[in-house]
C-alpha positions in Angstrom: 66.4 113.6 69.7 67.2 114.2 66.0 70.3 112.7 66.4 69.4 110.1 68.4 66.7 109.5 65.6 69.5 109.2 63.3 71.8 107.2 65.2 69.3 104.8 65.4 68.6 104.4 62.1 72.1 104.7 61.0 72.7 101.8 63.1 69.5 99.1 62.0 71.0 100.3 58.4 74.5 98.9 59.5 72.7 95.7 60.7 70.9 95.1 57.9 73.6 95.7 55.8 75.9 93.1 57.9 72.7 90.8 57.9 72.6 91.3 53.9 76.6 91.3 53.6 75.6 87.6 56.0 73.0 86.0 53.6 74.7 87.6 50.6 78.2 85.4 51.7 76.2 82.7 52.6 74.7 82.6 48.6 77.9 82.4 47.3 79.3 79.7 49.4 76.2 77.5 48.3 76.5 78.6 44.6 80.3 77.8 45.0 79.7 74.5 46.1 76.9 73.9 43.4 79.5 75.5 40.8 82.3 72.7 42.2 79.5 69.7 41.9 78.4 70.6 38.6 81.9 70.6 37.4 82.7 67.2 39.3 79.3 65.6 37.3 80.7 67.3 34.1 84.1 65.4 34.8 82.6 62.1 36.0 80.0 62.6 33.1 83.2 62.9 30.5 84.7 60.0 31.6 82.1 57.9 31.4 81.3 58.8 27.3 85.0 58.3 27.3 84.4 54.7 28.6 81.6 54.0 26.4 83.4 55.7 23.3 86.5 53.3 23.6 83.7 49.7 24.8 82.4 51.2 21.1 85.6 51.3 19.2 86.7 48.0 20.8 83.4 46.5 19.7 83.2 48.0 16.8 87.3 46.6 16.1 86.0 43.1 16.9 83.1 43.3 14.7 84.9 44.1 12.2 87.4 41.5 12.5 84.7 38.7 13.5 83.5 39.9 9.6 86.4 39.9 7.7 87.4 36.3 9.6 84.7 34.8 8.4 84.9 35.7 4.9 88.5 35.1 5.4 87.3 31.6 6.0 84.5 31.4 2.6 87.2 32.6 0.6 89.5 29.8 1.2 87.2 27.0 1.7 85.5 27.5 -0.8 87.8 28.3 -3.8 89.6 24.6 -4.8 90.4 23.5 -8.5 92.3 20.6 -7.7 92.3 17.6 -4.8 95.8 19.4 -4.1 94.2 22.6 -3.4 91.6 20.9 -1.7 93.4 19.4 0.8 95.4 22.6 1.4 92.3 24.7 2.8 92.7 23.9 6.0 96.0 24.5 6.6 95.0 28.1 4.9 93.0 29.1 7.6 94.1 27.1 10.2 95.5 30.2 12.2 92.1 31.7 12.6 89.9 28.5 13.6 89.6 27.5 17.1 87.2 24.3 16.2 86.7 21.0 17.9 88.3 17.8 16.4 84.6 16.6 15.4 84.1 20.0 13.9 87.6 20.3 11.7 87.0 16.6 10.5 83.6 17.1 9.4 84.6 20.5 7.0 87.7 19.7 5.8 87.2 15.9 4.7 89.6 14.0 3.0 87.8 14.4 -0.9 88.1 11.1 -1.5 85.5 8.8 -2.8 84.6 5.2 -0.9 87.3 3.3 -3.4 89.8 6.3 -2.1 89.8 7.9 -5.7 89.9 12.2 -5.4 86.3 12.9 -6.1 88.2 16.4 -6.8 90.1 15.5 -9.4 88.0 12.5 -10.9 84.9 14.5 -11.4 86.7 18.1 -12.5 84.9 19.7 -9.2 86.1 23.7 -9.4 84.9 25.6 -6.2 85.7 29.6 -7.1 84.8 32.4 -4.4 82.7 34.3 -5.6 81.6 37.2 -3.7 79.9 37.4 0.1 78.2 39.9 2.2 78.8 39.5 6.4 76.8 40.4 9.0 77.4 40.5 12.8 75.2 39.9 15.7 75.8 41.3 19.0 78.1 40.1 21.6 77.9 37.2 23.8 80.1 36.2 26.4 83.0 37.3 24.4 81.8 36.0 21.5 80.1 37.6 18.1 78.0 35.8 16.5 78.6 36.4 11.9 76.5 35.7 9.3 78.0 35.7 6.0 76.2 34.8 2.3 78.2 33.8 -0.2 78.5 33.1 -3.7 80.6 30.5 -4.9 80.7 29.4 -9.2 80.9 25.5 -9.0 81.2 23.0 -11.9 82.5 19.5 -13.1 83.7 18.0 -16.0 81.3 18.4 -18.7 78.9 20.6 -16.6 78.3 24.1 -17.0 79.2 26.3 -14.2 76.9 27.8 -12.0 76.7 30.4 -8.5 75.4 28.8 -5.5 74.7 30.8 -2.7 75.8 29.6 0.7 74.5 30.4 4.6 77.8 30.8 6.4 77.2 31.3 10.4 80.1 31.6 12.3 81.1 32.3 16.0 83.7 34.5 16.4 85.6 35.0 20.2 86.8 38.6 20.9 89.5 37.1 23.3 91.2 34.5 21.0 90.5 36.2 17.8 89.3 32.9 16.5 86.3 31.1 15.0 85.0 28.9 17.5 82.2 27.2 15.6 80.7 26.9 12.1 77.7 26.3 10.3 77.2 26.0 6.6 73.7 26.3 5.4 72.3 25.3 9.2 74.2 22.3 9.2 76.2 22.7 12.6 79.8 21.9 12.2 
């Protein structure tokens, strides 16, 4: 009977050990699998910061250059001492515009006076950059919208020179690398 006794215990130990040994295997499959998704989310979850780190640098690369266009632009505009260097702005800058007909003709005018005299050159007008600070906006389909203020030292024969400060608003588009529209002091050009 002892034995038997025995036997029988011995043998609901060995089940409950193979029932424990059962659930026990069956914990580490499941934490297995939780360990493999956790690693696939930490994978998928480095990927996409690595996405969003390079859509910053390439932002951040256009903003920079949507910037330094546009003071690219101030400087030459507006820095002229003569109607020869006045008529040479726009093919200074040329390579970074992207501007309508209308546009180009309205900024970079002829600097001539209604009897076709040089206005430039007859008055004395000197146009010297300054200095400017730029802004940029956020983008837009493809395009960043700048802001820029600048300072420009102006005078004329006879007058005394003096800094103006300028509102220059520009569009800048990430795709051609060129200004696209202009606005000096919110007069849209």
């Amino acid at each position: 009977m002892k034995n038997k006794v025995l036997l029988s215990i011995m043998g609901l130990l060995l089940v409950s050990l193979g029932i424990m040994m059962s659930i026990t295997n069956g914990k580490r499959v499941q934490i297995e699998q939780v360990r493999k998704e956790v690693s696939q989310v930490t994978k998928t979850q480095k990927n996409v910061s690595t996405q969003i780190d390079n859509l910053k640098t390439t932002y951040n690369a256009n903003d920079a250059k949507a910037k330094s266009k546009l003071l690219e632009f101030a400087k030459t505009y507006y820095t002229f001492s003569s109607q020869s260097d006045y008529d040479k702005r726009f093919s200074k800058v040329s390579d970074i515009l992207n501007l309508s007909s209308e546009q180009q003709n309205q900024l970079f005018d002829s600097g001539l006076d209604a009897t076709g005299g040089s206005r430039i050159d007859n008055l004395g007008l000197i146009s010297q950059y300054q200095t400017a600070t730029g802004y940029t906006s956020d983008l837009d389909n493809q395009t960043i919208e700048s802001l820029a203020t600048v300072v420009v030292k102006t005078s004329g024969t006879g007058q005394k020179a003096i800094n103006q400060t300028v509102l220059l608003h520009g569009w800048f588009n990430i795709r051609t690398q060129k200004l696209t529209s202009l606005k000096i002091n919110n007069t849209h050009y």
